[in-house]
PyMOL CGO cylinders between C-alpha atoms (Angstrom):
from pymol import cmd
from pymol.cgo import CYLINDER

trace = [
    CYLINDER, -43.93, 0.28, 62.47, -41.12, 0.89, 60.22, 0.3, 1, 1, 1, 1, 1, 1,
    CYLINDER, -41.12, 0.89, 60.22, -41.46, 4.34, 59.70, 0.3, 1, 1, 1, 1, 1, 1,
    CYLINDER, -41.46, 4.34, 59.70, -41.54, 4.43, 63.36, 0.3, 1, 1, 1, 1, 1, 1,
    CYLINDER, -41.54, 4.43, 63.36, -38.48, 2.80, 64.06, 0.3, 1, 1, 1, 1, 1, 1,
    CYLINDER, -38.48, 2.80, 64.06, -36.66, 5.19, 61.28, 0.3, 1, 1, 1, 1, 1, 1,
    CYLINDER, -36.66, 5.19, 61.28, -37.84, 8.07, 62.45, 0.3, 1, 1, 1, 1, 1, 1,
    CYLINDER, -37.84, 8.07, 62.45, -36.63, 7.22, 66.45, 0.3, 1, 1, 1, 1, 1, 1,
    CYLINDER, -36.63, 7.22, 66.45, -32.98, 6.49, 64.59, 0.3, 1, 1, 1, 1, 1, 1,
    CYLINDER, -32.98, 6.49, 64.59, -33.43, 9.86, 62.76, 0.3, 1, 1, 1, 1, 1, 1,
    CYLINDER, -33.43, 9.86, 62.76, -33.98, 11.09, 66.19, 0.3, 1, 1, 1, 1, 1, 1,
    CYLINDER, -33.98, 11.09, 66.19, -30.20, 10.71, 67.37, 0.3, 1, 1, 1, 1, 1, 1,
    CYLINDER, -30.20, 10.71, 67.37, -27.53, 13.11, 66.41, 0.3, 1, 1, 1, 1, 1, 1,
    CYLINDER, -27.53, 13.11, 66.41, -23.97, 12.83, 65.86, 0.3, 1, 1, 1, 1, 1, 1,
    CYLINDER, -23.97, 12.83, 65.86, -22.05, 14.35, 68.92, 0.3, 1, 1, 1, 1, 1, 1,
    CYLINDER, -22.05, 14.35, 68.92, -19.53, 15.71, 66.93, 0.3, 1, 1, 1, 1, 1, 1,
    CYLINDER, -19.53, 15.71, 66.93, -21.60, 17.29, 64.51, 0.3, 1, 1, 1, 1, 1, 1,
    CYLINDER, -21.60, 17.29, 64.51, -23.74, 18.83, 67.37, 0.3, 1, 1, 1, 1, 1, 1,
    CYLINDER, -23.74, 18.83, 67.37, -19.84, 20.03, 68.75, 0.3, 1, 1, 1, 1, 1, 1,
    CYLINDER, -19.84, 20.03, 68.75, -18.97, 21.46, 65.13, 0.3, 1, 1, 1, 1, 1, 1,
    CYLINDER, -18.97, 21.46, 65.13, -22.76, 23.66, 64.79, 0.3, 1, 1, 1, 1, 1, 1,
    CYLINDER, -22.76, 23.66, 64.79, -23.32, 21.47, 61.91, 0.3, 1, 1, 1, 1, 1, 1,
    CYLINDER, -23.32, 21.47, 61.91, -26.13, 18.77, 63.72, 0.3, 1, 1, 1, 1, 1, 1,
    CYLINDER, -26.13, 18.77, 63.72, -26.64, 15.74, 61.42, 0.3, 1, 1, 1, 1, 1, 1,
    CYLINDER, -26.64, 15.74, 61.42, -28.54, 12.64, 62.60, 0.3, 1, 1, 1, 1, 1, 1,
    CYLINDER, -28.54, 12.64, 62.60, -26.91, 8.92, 62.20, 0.3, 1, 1, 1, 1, 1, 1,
    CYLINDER, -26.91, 8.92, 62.20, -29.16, 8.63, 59.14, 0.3, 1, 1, 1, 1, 1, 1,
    CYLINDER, -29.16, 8.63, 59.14, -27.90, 11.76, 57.57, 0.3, 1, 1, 1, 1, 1, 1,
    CYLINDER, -27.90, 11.76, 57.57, -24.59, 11.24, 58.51, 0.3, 1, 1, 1, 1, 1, 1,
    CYLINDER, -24.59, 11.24, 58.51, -24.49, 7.34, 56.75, 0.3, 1, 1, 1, 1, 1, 1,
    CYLINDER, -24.49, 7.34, 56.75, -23.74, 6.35, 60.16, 0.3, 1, 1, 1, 1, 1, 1,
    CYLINDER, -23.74, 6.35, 60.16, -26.34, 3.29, 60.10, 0.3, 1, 1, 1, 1, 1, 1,
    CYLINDER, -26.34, 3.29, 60.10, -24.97, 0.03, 57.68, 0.3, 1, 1, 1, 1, 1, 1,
    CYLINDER, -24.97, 0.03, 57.68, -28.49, -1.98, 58.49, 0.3, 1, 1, 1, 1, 1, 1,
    CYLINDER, -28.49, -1.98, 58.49, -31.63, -2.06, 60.71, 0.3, 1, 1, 1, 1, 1, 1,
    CYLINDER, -31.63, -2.06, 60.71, -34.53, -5.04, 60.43, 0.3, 1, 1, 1, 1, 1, 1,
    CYLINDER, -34.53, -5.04, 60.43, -37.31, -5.48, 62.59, 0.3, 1, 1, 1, 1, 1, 1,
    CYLINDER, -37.31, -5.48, 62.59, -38.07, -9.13, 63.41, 0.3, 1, 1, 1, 1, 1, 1,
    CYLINDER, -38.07, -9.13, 63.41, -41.51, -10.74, 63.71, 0.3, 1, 1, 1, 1, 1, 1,
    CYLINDER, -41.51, -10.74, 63.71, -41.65, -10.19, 67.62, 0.3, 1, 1, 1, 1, 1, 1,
    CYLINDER, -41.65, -10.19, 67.62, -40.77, -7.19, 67.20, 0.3, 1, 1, 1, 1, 1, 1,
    CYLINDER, -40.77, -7.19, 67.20, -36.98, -6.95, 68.36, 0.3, 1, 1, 1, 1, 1, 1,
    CYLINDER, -36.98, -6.95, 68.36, -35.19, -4.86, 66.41, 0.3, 1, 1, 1, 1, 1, 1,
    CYLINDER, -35.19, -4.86, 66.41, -31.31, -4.83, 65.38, 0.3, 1, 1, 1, 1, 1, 1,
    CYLINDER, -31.31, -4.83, 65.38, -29.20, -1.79, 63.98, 0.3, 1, 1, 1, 1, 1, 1,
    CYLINDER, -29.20, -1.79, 63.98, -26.00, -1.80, 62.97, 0.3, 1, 1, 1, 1, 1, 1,
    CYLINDER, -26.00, -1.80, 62.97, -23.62, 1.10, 63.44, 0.3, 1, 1, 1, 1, 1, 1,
    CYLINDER, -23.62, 1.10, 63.44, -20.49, 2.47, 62.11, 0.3, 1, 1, 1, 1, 1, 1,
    CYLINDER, -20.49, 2.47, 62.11, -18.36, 5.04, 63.78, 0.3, 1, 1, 1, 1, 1, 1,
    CYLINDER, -18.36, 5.04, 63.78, -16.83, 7.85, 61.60, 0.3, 1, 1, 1, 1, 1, 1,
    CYLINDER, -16.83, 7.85, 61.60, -13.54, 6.85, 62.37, 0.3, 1, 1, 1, 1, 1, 1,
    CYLINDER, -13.54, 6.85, 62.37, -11.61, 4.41, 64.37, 0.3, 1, 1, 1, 1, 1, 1,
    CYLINDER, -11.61, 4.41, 64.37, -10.54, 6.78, 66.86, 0.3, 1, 1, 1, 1, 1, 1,
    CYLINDER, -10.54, 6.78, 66.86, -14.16, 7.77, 67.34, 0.3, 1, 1, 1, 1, 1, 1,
    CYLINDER, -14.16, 7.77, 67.34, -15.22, 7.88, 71.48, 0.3, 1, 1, 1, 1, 1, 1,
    CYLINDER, -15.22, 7.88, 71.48, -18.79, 8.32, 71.30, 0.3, 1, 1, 1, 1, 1, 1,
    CYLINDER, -18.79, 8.32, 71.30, -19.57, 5.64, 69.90, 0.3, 1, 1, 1, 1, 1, 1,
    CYLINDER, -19.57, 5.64, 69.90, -20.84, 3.59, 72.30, 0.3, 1, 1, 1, 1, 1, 1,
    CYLINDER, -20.84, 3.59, 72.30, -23.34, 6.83, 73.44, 0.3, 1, 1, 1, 1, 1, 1,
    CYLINDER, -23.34, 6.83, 73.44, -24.38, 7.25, 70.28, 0.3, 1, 1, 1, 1, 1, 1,
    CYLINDER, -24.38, 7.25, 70.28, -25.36, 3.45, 69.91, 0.3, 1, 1, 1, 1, 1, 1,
    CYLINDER, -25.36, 3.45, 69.91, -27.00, 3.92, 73.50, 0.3, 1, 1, 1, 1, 1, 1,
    CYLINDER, -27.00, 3.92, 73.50, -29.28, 6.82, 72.03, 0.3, 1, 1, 1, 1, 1, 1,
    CYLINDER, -29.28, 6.82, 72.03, -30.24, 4.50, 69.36, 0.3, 1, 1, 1, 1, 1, 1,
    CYLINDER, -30.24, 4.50, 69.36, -31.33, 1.89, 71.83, 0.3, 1, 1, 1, 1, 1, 1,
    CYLINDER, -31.33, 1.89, 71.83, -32.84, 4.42, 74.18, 0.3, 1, 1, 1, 1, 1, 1,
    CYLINDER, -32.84, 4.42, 74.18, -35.09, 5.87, 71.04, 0.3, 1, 1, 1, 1, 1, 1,
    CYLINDER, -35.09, 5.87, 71.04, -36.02, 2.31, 69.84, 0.3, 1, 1, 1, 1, 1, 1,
    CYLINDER, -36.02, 2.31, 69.84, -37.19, 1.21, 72.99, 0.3, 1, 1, 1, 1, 1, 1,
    CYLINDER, -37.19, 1.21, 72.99, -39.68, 4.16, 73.09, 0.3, 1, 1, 1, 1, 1, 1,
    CYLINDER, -39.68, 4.16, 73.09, -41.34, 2.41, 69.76, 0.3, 1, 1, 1, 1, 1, 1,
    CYLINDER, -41.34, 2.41, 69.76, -44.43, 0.94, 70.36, 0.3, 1, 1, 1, 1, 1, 1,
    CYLINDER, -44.43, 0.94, 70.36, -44.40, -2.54, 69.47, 0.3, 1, 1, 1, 1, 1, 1,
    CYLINDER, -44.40, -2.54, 69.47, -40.67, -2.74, 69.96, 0.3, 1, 1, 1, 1, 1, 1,
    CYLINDER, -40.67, -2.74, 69.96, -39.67, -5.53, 72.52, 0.3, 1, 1, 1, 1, 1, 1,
    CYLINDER, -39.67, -5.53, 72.52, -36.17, -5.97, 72.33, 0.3, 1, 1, 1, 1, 1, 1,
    CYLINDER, -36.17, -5.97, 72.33, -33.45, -3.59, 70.83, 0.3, 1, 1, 1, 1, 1, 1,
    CYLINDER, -33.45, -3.59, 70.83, -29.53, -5.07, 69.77, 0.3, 1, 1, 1, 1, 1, 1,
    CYLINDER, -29.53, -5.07, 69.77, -27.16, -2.58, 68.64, 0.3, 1, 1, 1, 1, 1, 1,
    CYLINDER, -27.16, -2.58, 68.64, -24.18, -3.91, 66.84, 0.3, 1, 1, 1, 1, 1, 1,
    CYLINDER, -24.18, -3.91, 66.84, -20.90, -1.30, 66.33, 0.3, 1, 1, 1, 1, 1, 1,
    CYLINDER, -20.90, -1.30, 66.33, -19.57, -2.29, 62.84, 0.3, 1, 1, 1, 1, 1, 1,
    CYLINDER, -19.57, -2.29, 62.84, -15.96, -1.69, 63.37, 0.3, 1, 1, 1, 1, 1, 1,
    CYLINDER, -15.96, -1.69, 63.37, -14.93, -3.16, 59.82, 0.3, 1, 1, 1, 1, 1, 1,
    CYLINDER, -14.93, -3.16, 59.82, -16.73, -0.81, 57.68, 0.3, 1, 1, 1, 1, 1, 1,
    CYLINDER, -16.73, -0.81, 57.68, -14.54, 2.41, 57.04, 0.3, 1, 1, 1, 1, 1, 1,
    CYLINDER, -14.54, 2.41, 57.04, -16.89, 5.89, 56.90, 0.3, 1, 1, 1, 1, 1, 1,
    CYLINDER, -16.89, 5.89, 56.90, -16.24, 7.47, 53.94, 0.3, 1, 1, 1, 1, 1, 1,
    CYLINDER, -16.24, 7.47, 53.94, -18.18, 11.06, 53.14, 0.3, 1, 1, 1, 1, 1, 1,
    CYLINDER, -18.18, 11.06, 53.14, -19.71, 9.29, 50.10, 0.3, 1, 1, 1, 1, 1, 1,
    CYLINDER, -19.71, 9.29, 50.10, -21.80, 7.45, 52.80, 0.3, 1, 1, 1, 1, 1, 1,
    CYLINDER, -21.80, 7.45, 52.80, -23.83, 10.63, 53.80, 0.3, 1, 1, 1, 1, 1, 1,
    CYLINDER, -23.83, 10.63, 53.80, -27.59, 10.77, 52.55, 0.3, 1, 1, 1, 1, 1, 1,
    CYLINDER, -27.59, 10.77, 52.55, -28.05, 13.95, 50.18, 0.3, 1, 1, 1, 1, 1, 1,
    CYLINDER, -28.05, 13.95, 50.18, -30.19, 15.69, 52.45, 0.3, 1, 1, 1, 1, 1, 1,
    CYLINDER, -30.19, 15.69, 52.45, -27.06, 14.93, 55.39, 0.3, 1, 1, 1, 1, 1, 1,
    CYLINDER, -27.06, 14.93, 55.39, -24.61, 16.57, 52.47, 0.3, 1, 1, 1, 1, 1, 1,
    CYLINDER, -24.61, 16.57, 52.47, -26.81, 19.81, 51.61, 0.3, 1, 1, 1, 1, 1, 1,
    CYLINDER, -26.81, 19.81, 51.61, -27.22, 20.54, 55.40, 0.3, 1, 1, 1, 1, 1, 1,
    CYLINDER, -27.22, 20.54, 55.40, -23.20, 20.24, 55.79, 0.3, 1, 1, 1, 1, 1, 1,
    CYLINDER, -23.20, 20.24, 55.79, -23.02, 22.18, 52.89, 0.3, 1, 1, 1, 1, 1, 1,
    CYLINDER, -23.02, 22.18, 52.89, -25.36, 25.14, 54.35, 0.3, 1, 1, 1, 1, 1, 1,
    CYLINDER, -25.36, 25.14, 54.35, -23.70, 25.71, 57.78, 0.3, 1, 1, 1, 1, 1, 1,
    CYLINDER, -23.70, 25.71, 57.78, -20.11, 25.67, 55.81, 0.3, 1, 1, 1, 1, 1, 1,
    CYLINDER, -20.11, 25.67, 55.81, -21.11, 28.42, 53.28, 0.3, 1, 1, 1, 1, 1, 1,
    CYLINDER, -21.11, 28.42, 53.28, -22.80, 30.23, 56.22, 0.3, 1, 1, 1, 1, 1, 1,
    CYLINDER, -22.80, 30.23, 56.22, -19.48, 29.75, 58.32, 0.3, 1, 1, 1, 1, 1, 1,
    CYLINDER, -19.48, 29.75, 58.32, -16.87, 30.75, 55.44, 0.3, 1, 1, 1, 1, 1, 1,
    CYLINDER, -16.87, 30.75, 55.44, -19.82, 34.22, 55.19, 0.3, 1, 1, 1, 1, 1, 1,
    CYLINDER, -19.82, 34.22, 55.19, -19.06, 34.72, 58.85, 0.3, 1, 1, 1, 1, 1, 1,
    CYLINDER, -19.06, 34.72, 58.85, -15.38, 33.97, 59.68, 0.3, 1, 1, 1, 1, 1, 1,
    CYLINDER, -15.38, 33.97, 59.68, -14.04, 34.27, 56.13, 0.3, 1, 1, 1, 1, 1, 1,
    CYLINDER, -14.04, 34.27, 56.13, -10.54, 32.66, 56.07, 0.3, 1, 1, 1, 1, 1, 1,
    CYLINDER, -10.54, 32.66, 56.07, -8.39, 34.32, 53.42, 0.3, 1, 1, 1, 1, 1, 1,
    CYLINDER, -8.39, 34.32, 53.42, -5.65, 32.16, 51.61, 0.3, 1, 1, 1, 1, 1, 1,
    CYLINDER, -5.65, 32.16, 51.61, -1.88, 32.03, 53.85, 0.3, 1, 1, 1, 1, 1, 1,
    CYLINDER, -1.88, 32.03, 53.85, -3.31, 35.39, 55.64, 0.3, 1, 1, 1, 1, 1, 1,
    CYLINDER, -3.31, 35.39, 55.64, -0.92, 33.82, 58.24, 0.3, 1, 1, 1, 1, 1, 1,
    CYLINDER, -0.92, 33.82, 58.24, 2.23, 33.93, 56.29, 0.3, 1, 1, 1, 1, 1, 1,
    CYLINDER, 2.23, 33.93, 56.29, 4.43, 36.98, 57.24, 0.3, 1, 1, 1, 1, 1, 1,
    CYLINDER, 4.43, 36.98, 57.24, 4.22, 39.78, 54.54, 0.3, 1, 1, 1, 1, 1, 1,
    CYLINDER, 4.22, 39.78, 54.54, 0.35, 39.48, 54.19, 0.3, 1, 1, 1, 1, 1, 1,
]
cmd.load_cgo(trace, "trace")
């Protein structure tokens, strides 16, 4: 049941990320500080936002719940929203940092940005 219960957190994407055409999942993005499953089978997550500004949190914690509850086995689903924990990039899994990595060299091939080309004179 706990590979079931990761893979319906993989399942949930990071709005912004989806925004930026760079989708990473809460788990890729380091977005998750805990989950445990408990004997009867209630499960509890906790979740960071990216920053403290962030708005979709609260969504994104409601996809989480929405997901779990689709477990079999799962009978009860708390989502706590860490607001302590600062996200730092670090945070990421490595397979969350090679993705980023892959849409940004395919966007710098695509709309290359060249150095001041906004200056006057260039």
């Amino acid at each position: 049941m706990e590979r079931a219960i990761e893979a319906a957190i993989a399942l949930v994407d990071d709005p912004c990320s989806i925004a930026a055409q760079a989708p990473l999942n809460v788990i890729e993005l380091g977005l998750i500080r805990a989950w445990r499953l408990a004997d009867n089978g209630h499960v509890h997550v906790t979740v960071s936002p990216t920053a403290p500004s962030c708005v979709l949190i609260a969504s994104i914690a409601e996809g989480i719940e929405g997901r779990l509850r689709a477990v079999e086995g799962v009978t009860d689903v708390q989502v706590h929203i860490d607001t302590e924990t600062v996200w730092l990039p670090q945070m990421m899994t490595a397979e969350g940092r090679a993705r980023l990595e892959q849409r940004r060299a395919r966007s710098r091939t695509s709309v290359p940005v060249r150095p001041r080309q906004w200056e006057a004179g260039r």
